[in-house]
N, C-alpha and C positions, 0 to 999 in steps of 0.2 A: 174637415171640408165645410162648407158651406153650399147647401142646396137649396133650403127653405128658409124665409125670413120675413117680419113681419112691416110693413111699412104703409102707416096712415095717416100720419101728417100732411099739411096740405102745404101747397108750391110759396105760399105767399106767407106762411110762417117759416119755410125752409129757406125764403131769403135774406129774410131777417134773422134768423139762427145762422146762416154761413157768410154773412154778411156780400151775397151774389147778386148777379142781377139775372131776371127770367127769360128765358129765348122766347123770342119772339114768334111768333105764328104756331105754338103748340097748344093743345087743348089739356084741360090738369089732369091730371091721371087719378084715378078715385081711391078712395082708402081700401091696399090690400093688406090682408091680416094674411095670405098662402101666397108671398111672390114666388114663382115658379122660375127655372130657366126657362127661356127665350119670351118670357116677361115682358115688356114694358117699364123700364125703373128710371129713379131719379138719381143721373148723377151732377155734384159739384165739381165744374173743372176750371183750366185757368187757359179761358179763351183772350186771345192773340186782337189787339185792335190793330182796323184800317183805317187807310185814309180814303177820301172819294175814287181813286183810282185803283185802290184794292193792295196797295203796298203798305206794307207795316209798319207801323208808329213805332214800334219801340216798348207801349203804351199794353197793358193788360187788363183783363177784371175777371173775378169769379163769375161763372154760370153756372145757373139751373138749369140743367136740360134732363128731356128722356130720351134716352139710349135703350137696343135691348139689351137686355143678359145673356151674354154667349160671344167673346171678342171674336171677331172677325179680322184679320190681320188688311193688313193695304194689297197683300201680296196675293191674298188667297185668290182660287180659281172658281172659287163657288161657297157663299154662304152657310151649307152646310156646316162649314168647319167649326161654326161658333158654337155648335150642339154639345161638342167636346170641350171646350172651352171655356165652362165656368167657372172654373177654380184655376187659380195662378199660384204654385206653391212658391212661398219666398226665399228659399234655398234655390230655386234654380233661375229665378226672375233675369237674370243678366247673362244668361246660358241659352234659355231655349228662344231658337229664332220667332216663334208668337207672340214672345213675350219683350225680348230685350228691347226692342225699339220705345215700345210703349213705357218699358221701366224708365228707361232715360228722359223723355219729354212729355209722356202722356199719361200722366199720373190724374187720379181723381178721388173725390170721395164719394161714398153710398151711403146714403142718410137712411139709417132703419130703425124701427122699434126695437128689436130685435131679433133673436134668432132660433132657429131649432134645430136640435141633435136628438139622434136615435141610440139609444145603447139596449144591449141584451138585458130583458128582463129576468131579475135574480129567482121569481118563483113561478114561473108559465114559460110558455114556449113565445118566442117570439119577440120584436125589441118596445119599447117603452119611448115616447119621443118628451122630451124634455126641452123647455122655452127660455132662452136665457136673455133675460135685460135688465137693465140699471135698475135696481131698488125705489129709488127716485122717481121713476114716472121719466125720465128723462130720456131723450136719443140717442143714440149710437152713430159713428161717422166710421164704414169699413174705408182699410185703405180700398184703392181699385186701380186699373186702367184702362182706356179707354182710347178707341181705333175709329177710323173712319173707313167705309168702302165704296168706292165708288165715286161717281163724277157728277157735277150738276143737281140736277132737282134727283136723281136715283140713289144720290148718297146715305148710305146708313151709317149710321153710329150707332159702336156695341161698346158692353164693359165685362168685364170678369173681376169678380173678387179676388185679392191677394188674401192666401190663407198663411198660416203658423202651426207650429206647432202651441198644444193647448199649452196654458198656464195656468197652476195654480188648480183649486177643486172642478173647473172645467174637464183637467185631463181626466176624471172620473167618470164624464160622460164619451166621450170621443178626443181622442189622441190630435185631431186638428181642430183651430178653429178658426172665426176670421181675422185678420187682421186689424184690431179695432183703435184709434187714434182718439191719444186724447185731444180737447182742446188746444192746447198747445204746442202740437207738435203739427196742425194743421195748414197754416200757412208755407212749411217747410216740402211737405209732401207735396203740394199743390205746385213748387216754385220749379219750372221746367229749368232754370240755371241750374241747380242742385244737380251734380250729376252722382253723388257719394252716395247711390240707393243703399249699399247696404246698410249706411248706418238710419240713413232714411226709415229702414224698415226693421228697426228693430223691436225687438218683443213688446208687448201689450204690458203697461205695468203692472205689474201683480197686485198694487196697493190700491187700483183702479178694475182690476176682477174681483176683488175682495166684494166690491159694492156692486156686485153684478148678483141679481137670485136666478137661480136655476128650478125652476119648477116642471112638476108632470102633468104635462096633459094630453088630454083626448086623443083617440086614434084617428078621429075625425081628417084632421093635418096632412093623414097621409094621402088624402083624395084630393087632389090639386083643385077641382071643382069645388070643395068645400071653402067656405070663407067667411065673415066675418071675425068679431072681437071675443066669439066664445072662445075660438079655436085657442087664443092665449090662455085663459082659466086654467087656474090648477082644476086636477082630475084628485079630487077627495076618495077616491077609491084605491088610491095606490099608495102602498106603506112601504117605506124605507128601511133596509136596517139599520141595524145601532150604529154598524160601524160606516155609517156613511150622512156623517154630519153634514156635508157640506150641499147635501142636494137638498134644500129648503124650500 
């Protein structure tokens, strides 16, 4: 799953890294190190051009926008619903009615630093939250989707993260993870004609988790309140065993 994840980048490097352009009349959203559900985040999607009369061009381009975290379907009866609705397991993406509409034409990505999982600590009671992103200093693009509700100036835009099953030394912290898209497979995701989601969505390359570190830190993480760049730091207090090379 995906519940927690880091993201500090600011709107006008992320448009230049998804090569988008920024929606207009939003204010930036500030570097979070604890996004939380029902959040405030940023996603990239592939907003639909008009013409002066409000009919469509034909014409497309990537956006930045903030959406919140939590899909809210067109259909729903009450906002609420998105509170459940964070996570989109990709085994059922084109099955459950929250979800299928959006797999088919309303696909997006979520720009993060990266991520957090909790797994059971091997010598205490209680779980261990571990940080995982690119070695490299570099970002993350989860897949996503993303809904609209509502009419007019009341419209909200939400997203949920599409999850997997882990790969690779990730399954050693938690059996899911996000869905994360290399470079090049981003234009494909984004392309609302693509209607072949499954193949769209398939597994994260293992040769592209390899360059992912997985590190331990702080319990701090677990208080939504809590925030800044500590929160990513490895916790020098916690020893690994032998047999579990891959959590570095």
């Amino acid at each position: 799953m995906c519940g927690r994840y880091a993201a500090s980048r600011r709107p006008e490097d992320l448009v230049v890294e998804f090569e988008a352009v920024a929606a207009e009349g939003q204010s930036p959203l500030p570097a979070d190190y604890n996004v939380a559900p029902t959040k405030d985040v940023y996603v990239v999607r592939h907003k639909k051009e008009r013409d002066a009369e409000g009919s469509p061009t034909g014409g497309g381009h990537r956006e930045l926008r903030a959406v919140r975290w939590g899909l809210v379907p067109s259909w729903a009866n009450d906002v609420s619903i998105g509170n459940r609705l964070l996570n989109a397991r990709v085994e059922s993406l084109t099955e459950k009615p929250a979800f299928r509409t959006a797999a088919a034409t309303r696909r997006c990505l979520i720009p993060a630093d990266g991520w957090y999982e909790w797994a059971p600590r091997r010598d205490s009671p209680g779980k261990q939250p571990y940080y995982v992103t690119p070695e490299d200093g570099s970002g993350l693009a989860f897949a996503g989707l993303w809904e609209v509700w509502g009419r007019g100036d009341d419209r909200l835009y939400t997203c949920t993260v599409v999850t997997a099953p882990a790969v690779g030394a990730l399954s050693e912290v938690h059996p899911r993870m996000p869905l994360v898209l290399p470079r090049d497979r981003w234009a494909e995701w984004l392309d609302p004609a693509r209607e072949d989601v499954a193949a769209l969505a398939a597994p994260t390359p293992p040769e592209y988790v390899e360059r992912l570190q997985i590190r331990p830190v702080g319990r701090a993480v677990g208080n939504v309140a809590n925030n800044g760049p500590q929160l990513t730091a490895r916790e020098e207090s916690v020893s690994e065993p032998a047999d579990q090379p891959a959590l570095f």
